[in-house]
C-alpha positions as CSV (number, residue, x, y, z in Angstrom):
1,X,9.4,-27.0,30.1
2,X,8.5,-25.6,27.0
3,X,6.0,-27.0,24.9
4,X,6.4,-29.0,21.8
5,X,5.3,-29.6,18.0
6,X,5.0,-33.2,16.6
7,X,8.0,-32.6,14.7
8,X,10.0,-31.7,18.0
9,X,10.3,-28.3,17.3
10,X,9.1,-25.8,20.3
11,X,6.6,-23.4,19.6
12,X,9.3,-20.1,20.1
13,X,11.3,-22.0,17.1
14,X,7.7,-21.9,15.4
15,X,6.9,-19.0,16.0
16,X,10.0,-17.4,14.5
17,X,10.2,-18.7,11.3
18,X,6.2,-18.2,11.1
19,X,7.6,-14.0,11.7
20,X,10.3,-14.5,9.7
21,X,8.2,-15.1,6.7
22,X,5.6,-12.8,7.9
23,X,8.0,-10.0,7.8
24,X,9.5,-11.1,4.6
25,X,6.1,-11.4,3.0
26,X,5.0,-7.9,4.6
27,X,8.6,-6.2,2.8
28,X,7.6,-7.5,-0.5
29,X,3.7,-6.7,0.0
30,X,4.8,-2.9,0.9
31,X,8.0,-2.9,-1.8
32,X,6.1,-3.6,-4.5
33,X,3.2,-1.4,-3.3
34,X,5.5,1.2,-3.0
35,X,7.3,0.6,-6.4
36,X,4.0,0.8,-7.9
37,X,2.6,3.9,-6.0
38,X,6.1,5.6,-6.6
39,X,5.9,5.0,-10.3
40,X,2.4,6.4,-10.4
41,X,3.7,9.5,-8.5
42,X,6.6,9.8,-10.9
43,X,4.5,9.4,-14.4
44,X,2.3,12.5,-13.7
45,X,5.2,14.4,-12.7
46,X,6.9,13.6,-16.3
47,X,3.3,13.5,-18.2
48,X,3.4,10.9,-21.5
49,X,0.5,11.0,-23.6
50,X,-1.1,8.0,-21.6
51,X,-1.6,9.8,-18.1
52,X,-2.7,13.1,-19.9
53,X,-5.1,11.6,-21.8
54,X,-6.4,9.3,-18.6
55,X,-6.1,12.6,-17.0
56,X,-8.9,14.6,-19.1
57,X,-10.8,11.2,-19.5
58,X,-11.5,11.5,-15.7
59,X,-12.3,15.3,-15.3
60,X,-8.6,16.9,-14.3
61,X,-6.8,19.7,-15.3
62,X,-3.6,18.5,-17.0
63,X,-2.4,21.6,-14.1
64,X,-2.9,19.7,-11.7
65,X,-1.0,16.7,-12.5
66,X,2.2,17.8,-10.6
67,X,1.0,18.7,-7.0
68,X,-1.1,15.2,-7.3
69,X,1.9,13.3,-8.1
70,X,4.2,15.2,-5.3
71,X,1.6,14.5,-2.8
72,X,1.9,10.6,-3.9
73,X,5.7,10.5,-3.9
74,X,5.6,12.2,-0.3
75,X,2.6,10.1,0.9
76,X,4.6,6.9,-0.1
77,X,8.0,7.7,1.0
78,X,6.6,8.3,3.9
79,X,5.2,4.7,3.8
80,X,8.6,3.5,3.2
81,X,10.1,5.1,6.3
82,X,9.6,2.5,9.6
83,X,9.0,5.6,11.8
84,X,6.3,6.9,9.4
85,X,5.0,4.3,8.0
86,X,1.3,4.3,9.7
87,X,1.1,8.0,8.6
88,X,1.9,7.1,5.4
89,X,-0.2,4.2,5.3
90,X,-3.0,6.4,6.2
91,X,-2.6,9.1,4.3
92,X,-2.1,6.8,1.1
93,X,-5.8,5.6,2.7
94,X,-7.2,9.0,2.1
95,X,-5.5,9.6,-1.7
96,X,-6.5,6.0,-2.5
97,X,-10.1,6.7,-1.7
98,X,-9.9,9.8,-3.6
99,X,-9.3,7.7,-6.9
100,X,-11.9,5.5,-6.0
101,X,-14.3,8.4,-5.6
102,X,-13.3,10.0,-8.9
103,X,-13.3,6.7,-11.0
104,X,-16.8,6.4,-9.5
105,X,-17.4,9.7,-10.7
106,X,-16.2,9.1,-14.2
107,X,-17.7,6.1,-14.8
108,X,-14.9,4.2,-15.0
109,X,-14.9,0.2,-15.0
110,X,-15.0,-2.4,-12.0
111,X,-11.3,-3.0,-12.7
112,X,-10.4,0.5,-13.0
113,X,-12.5,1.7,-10.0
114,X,-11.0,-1.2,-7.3
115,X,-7.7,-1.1,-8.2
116,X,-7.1,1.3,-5.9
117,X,-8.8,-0.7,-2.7
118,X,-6.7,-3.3,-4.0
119,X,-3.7,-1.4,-3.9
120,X,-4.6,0.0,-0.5
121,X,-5.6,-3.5,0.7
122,X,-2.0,-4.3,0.1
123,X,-0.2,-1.4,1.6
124,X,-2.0,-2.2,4.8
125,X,-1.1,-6.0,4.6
126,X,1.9,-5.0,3.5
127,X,2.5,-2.8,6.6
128,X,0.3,-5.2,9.4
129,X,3.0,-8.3,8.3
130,X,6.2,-6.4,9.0
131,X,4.9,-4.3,12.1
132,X,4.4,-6.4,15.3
133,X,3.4,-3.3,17.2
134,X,0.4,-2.8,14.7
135,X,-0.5,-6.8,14.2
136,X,-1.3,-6.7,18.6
137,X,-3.8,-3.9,17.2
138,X,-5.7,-5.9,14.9
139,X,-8.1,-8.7,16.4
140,X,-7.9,-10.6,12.9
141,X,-4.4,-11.4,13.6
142,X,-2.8,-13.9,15.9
């Protein structure tokens, strides 16, 4: 006999809608991540004023604008692929931290210097809600 809720529904009927909207959640968490990183990616590849500007502000050669942005567009597509997506996620990790480390470095402010843990606080959440392989990895998760 399977256990019950009080509203009569079993827990496997629970427990199905509960990773429906996990995995519905965990798609827009990582879409909109990856719109974001993508966009990011894409505006140092076409250089307005804006990034070249925030570009000298913290201590890079408008040179190297390109590679950074390839590496970002690669990092976060594969993010976007299921097969990939934990490399991606950690490799994201890794140029994430990087931008904290140089916003640190410029002097930037509190916003500008934990958006990134921000952002990669929600690739990860992102990626933990629509993976049930990787959520039976992480003790904080039921």
């Amino acid at each position: 006999m399977t256990p019950t809720l009080r509203n009569g529904q079993s827990f496997a009927a629970g427990s199905s809608s509960s990773s429906k909207r996990m995995l519905w959640t965990g798609r827009a968490l990582s879409g909109l991540a990856a719109l974001f990183l993508l966009m990011d990616g894409t505006m140092k590849l076409f250089k307005p004023s804006f990034v070249l500007e925030a570009t000298e502000r913290l201590g890079f050669p408008i040179s190297a604008l390109v590679g950074i942005g390839t590496i970002l567009i690669l990092c976060t597509i594969l993010y976007v692929i299921p097969r990939t997506s934990v490399l991606g996620a950690a490799l994201l990790t890794g140029y994430l931290g990087g931008a904290v480390a140089t916003h640190v470095h410029a002097r930037s402010t509190w916003f500008e210097t934990l958006f990134p843990v921000m952002m990669g606080m929600m690739v990860w959440a992102g990626l933990v809600l629509r993976n049930s392989r990787l959520r039976q990895l992480m003790p904080f998760v039921d």
